[in-house]
C-alpha positions in Angstrom: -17.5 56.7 -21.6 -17.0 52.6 -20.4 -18.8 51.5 -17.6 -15.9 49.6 -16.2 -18.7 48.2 -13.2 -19.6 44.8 -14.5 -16.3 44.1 -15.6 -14.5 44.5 -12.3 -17.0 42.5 -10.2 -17.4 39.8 -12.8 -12.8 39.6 -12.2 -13.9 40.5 -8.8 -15.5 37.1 -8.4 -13.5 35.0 -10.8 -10.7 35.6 -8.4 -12.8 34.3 -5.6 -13.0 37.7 -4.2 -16.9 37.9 -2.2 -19.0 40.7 -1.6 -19.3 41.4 2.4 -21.9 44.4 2.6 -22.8 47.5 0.9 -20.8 50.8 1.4 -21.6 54.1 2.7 -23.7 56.2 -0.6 -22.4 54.3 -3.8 -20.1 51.9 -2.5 -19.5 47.7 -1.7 -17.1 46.3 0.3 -15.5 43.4 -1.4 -12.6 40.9 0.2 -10.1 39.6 -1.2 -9.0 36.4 -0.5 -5.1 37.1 -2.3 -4.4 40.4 -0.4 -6.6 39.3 2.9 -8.2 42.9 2.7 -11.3 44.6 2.0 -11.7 47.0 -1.3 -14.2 49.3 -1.9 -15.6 49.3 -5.2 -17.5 52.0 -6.5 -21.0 50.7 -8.3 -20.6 53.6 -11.0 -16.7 52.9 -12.0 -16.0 55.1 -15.3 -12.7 55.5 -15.2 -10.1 52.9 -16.3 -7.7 53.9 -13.7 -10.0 53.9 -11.1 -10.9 49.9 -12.1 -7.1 49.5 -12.6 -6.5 50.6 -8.7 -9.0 48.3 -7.8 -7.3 45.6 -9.5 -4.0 46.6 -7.8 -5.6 46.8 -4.3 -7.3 43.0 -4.8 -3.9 41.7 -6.3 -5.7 40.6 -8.9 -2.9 41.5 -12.3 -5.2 42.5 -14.6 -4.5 45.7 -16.2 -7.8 47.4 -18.4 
């Protein structure tokens, strides 16, 4: 299986998206500066759709 992780915070912050604080068990809060919301990313991402909803919630168009 991909670990999709370190690819969606490295798009994460190439988008100018910043990390705010960590999550309750496995989880950061992220904002994004396109969508004006927070995300929650999960810190062990191995499904592609999972990163792809990520993506979608950032409005970041980046499709894995």
């Amino acid at each position: 299986m991909a670990e999709y992780e370190k690819k969606v915070r490295n798009i994460l912050k190439q988008y100018k998206c910043t990390f705010v604080r960590h999550g309750k068990g496995d989880h950061d809060i992220w904002y994004s500066p396109i969508t004006s919301r927070h995300i929650t990313v999960d810190t062990k991402i191995k499904s592609r759709h999972t990163a792809n909803a990520i993506m979608k919630q950032s409005g970041i168009n980046y499709k894995f």
